[in-house]
Structure formats: C-alpha cells, structure tokens
C-alpha positions in Angstrom: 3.7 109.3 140.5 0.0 110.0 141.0 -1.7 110.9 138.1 -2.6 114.4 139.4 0.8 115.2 139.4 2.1 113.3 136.3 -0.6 115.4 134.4 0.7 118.7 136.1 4.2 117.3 135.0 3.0 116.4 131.6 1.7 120.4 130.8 4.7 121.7 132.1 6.9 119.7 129.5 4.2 120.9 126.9 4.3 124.3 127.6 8.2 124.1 127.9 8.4 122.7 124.0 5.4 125.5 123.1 7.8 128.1 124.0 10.6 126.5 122.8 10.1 125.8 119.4 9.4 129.4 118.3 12.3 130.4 120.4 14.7 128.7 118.6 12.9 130.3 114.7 12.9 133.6 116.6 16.7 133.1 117.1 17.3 133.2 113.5 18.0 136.2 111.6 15.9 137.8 109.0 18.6 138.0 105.5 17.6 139.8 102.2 19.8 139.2 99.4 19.8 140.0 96.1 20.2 137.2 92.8 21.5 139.1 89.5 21.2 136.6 86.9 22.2 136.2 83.3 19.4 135.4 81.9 16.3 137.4 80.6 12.7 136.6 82.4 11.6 135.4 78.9 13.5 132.1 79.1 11.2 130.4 82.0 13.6 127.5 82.1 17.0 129.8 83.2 15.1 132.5 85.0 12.7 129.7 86.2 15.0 128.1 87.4 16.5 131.0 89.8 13.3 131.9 90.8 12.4 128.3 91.4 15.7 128.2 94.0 14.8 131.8 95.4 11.4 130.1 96.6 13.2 127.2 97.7 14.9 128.9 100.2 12.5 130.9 101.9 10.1 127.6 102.1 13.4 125.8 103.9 14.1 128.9 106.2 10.4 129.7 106.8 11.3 133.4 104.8 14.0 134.1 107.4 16.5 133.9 104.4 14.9 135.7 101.4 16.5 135.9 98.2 14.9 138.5 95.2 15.8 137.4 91.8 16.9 140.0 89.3 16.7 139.0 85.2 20.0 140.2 83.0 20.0 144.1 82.6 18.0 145.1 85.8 20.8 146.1 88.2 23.9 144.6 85.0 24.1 143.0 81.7 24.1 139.5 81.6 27.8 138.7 81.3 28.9 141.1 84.7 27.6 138.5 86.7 30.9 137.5 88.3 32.1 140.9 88.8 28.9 142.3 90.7 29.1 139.3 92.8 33.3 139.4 93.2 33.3 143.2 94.3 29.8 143.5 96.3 27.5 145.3 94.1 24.9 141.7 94.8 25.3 139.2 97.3 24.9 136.2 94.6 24.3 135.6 91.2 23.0 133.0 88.6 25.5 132.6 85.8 27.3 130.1 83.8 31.4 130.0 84.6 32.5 130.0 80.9 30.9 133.7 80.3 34.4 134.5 81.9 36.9 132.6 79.9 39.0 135.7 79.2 39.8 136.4 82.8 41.3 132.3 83.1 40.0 129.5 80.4 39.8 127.3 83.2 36.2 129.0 83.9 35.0 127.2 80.5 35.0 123.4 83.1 32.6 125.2 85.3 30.1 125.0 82.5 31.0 122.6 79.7 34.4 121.7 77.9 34.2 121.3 74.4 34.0 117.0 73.8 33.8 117.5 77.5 31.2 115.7 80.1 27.3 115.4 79.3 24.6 116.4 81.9 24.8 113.1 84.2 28.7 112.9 83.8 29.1 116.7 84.8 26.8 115.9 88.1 29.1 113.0 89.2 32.2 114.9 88.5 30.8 117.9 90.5 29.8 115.8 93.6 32.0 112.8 93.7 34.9 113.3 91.9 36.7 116.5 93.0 35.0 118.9 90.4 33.6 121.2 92.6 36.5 121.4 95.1 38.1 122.1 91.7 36.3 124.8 90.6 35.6 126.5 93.6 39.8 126.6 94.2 39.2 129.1 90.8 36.1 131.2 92.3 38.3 132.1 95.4 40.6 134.0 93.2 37.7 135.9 92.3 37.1 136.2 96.3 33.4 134.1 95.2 32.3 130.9 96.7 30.2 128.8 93.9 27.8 125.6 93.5 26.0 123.9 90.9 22.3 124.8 89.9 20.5 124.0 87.1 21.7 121.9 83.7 20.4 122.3 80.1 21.5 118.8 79.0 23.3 118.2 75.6 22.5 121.4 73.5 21.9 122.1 69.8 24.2 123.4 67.0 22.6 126.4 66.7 20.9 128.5 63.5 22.1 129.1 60.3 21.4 131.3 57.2 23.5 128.9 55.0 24.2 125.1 54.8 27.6 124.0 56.2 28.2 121.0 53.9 32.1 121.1 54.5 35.2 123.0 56.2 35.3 125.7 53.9 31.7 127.1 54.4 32.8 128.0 58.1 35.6 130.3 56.8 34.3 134.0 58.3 31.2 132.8 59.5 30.1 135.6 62.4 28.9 133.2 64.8 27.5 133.6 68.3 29.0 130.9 70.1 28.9 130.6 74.1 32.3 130.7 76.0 35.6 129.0 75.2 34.0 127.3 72.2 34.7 130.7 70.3 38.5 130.4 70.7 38.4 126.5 68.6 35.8 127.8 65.9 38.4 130.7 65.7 41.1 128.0 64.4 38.9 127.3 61.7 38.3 130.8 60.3 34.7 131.6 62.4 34.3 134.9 63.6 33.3 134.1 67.3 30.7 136.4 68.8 29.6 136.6 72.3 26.5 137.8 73.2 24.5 137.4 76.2 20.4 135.3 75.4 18.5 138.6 75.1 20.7 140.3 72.3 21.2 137.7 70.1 17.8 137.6 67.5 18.2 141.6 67.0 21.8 140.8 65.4 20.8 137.9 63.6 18.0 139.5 62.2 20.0 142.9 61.2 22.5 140.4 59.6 25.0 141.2 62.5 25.5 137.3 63.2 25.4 134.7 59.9 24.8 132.2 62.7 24.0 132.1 66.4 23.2 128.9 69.5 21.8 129.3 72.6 20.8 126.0 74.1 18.2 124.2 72.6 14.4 123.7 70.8 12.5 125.0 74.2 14.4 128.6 74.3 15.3 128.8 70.6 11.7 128.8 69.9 10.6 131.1 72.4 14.0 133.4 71.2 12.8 133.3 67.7 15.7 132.4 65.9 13.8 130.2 63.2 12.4 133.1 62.5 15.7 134.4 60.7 17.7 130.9 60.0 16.9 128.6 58.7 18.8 125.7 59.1 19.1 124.0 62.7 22.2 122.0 63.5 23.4 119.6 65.8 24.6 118.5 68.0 26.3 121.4 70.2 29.9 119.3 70.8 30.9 122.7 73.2 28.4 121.8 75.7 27.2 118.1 75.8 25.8 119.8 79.2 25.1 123.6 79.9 25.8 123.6 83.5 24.8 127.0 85.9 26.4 127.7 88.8 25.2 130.0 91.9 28.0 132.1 92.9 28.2 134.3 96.0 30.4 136.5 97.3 32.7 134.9 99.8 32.5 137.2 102.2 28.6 137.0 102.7 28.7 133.7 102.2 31.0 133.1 105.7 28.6 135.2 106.9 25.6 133.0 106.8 24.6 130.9 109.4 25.2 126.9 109.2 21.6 126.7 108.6 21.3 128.7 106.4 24.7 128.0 103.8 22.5 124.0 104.3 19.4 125.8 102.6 21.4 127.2 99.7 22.9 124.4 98.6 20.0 122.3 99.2 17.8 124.4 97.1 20.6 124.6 94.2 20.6 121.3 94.5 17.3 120.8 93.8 17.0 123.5 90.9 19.8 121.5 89.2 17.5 118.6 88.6 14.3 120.9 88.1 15.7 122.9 85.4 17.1 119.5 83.5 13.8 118.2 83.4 12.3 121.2 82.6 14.7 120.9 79.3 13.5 117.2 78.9 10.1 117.8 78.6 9.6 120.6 77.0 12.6 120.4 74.3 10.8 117.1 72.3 7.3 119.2 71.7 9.7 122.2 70.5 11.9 120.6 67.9 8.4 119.2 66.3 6.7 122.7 66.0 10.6 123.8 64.8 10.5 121.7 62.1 6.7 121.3 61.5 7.2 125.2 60.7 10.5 124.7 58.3 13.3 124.8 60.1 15.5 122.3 58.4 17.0 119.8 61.0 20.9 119.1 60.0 23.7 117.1 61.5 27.3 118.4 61.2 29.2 117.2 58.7 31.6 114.1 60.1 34.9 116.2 58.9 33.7 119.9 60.7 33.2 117.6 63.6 36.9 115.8 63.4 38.2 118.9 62.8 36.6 120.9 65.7 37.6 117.7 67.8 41.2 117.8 67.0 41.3 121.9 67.1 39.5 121.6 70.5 42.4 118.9 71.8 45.7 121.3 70.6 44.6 124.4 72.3 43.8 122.4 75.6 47.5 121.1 75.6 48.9 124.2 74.9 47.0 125.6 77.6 48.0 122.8 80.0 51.8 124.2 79.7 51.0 127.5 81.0 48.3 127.1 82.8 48.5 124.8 86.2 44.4 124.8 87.3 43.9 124.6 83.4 45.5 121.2 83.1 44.8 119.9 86.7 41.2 120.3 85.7 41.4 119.2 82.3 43.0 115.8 83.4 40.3 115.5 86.0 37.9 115.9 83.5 39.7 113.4 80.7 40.7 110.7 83.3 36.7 110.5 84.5 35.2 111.3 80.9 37.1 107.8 80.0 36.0 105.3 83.0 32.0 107.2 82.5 32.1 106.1 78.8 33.6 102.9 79.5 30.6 102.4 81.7 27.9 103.8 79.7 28.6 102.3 76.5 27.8 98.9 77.9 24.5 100.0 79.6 23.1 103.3 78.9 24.6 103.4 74.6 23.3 99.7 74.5 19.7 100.1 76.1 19.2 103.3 74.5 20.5 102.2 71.2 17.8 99.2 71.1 15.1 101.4 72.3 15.6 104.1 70.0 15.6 101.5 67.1 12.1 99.9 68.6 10.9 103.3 68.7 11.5 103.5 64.7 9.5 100.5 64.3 6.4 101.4 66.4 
C-alpha cells in the first residue's frame, strides 16, 4: 500500500472509532432511582456507606445510572425499608435483613445469627458458599432481589444504667436489641425493644430503655449513649458481623441493563469493604475517648454468655421443624461456621493471640 493511501486508510479507521465510541455511551439509557435507607445521615459510616455506592455507580456508568440516597424518615422510617422496596414506593434500599424477622426469622442470616459467622466468615459464606443464593431464594418471596454491602465487623454489647454481674440482673431489663436477638434475651426475662439508630438516645435518656446497642465505639459515640449509661459491654454475641444488604425490587431490577445490574453489584461490592474499614479505623480512637470520659468497659459475665448460647441453640431447633429455609440456612451456616474455625484457630486465633500479647509488653 503506498503511504498516501495507507494514511487516508489510517484516518478513516480513526474517525470510524471517534464516532464509535460515543455511539455506543449514547446507546445507554439515562436511569434515576431512588435509595431509602435505614439509617440516619448522622452515622457517616451507614449513610456513608450508601452514599459512597450511590457515587460508585454513576463514576462506573459515567452518570447514565444515577442513584439519590435518602437517610431513614425522609420518604419512611427506618425499618419499612423492605416494604417500600417490595411494593414500588423506591426502586432500592439500604437495610439490614434481620429488621424483618417477624415476617420469616430466616431474614435474621441475612445480617447476623446469634453465635453465628464474624465479618470475614459472613463474606465467604455470601460469595462462595451458597449464602447468597440462599438468601436471595427468601427476598423473592418478598418479590426483591438482594446483595451484600457494607459490614460493621464484630459489634459491642451495648450501654447500660446498671451492672449485669449475673442472670438475674437481666430479669425485665427494657433493652433495645437489633433483630432476632430480641426473641433469645426474651427467654431470659429481657424486655426486647426494637428501635430503629435515630430513636434510640431519646428513650434511653427519658428512661424508656434500661439498656440499648447499636454497633459499636465509632456510632455509639457520635449517638451519645455514654451520655446516659454508663456501663459498656461486650462483646455483641448477636452479631459477630453486622452485615447490610442492598435490596431492589425485582421487577426494576430485570429491568436494568447487563451493564448496568454489573455496576450495582460492583459498587456494593466495593462499599462492603469501604464501610468495614471505615469501622476499623475509626472504632479503636472511639473506645479510648469512651472510656477516657467514664464509660466503664465490661465483659459479660461467662454464665449470661452460656446461657444466651444455649437459649440461642433451642429456639434455632425448634425453628428448624417448622420452618424449611430456616433450617436449610441454619445448617449452611453451622456446617461452614465449623470448617472456618477449624481453620482459623490454627492461623488467625494463633497469630493474633501472640501479637496481642506482644502488644501488652511494648
């Protein structure tokens, strides 16, 4: 070819590609939805976080897909998540599954069983284990499709007015305690309240709530609730994880283009991990100033914990008799719970055991 004409050639094929790759963004089609979430915009971890994946996806789909965040109360409560998102009201939402234990209990696996999974055992479950095939066989009864986004990590105890030095100082304790966990404190005599994060310091402080948990140092201090109790227990055996889900309404979500449905759960993906560390790095600095300004760091007592243990481990069986998703994903979670801990007490229990013991020596 002479070179005359293999330049000619040459801006053809340039001004082909020019055209082309425009074309093909042009081809896509501008979507608004809307993100109800149940969280209030004062926790920049939770909120964060679904602003965070909001962004996400319009930086992926070059703001062809844009999704506005809502906080908790600005189009409903906190704890209607599910149902705005199952009957249309919102395309999506931002919620954690266990909010929604009275319609099944099995929603409680969607965000942490009681002596269930922690953080890193909950992710492998979700993605390589069957967990969220699992969970999302739940979510179409409720005509939603769901996927993972954000984790708190292991979470605190809560606040109390009083010490709990045995059994009998839980015996009618009003207690704000997330999800499912409610219905094994019950069994001990608590008085199981659930509230969604933005009503919880006004009842403690009227003397509503004797006791109340949220997730850990980084929110509690930003929530107040050393403010009004005193003493600051761990560790939160109902969530060794706090996991969130996105959730969207099956319908629009078979709408969506290929492309599209791939930014979504890319982005949740990635707000799983940013929220987590978000957690990580900010919940150390809290739990100094906590304590550094009298709240009074506890452990629960070894017989509340046996006892919540073996409470925890009846209802799940009778459960598993009447309730088939119930017990297919509590023996998912049990069989891989056992092989992760298997695992991790040789490595992960035995290099953070040394290190946390160097760590007292430095």
């Amino acid at each position: 070819m002479k070179r005359r004409e293999f330049l000619k050639a040459a801006g053809v094929g340039l001004a082909a590609s020019a055209v082309a790759a425009p074309a093909v963004a042009q081809s896509m089609p501008e979507i608004k939805w809307r993100n109800t979430a149940s969280w209030p915009k004062s926790l920049d971890t939770l909120y964060g976080g679904v602003e965070f994946f909001c962004k996400r996806v319009g930086e992926i789909t070059d703001n062809k897909f844009q999704i506005q965040p809502f906080a908790a109360g600005e189009i409903v409560p906190g704890l209607q998540v599910l149902d705005a998102v199952q009957n249309g009201t919102v395309e999506m939402g931002n919620t954690a599954m266990y909010y929604y234990w009275g319609k099944d209990p099995a929603f409680t696996f969607g965000t942490a069983l009681p002596f269930g999974l922690n953080s890193r055992q909950m992710y492998a479950w979700l993605h390589h284990a069957g967990g969220n095939e699992l969970l999302n066989e739940l979510l179409a009864k409720y005509n939603c499709f769901g996927t993972a986004a954000g984790n708190t990590g292991a979470q605190m105890g809560g606040w109390f007015r009083k010490e709990i030095k045995s059994l009998d100082d839980l015996k009618g304790l009003k207690f704000r305690i997330g999800g499912f966990a409610g219905t094994i404190v019950a069994k001990l005599g608590v008085v199981p309240q659930q509230l969604a994060g933005g009503d919880i310091y006004p009842a403690l402080e009227k003397g509503t709530l004797d006791a109340c948990e949220w997730v850990g140092p980084y929110d509690d201090e930003k929530l107040g609730f050393q403010k009004v109790a005193r003493y600051y227990y761990y560790p939160g055996w109902w969530e060794g994880c706090g996991q969130g889900h996105n959730i969207v309404n099956m319908a629009k979500w078979n709408e969506l283009p290929k492309t599209y449905q791939a930014a979504f759960l890319a982005a949740s993906h990635e707000s799983w991990g940013w929220v987590l560390g978000k957690y990580d790095a900010g919940n150390p600095p809290a739990l100094r100033r906590l304590v550094a300004n009298g709240a009074q760091l506890r452990a629960f007592p070894q017989d509340v914990m046996e006892a919540c243990y073996k409470a925890a481990n009846e209802i799940y069986a009778d459960l598993s008799k009447t309730n088939p998703l119930f017990k297919k994903l509590h023996d998912s979670v049990v069989a891989f719970r056992s092989d992760s801990y298997a695992w991790m007490q040789v490595a992960e229990l035995g290099f953070d055991s040394f290190q946390i013991r160097m760590r007292a020596r430095s």
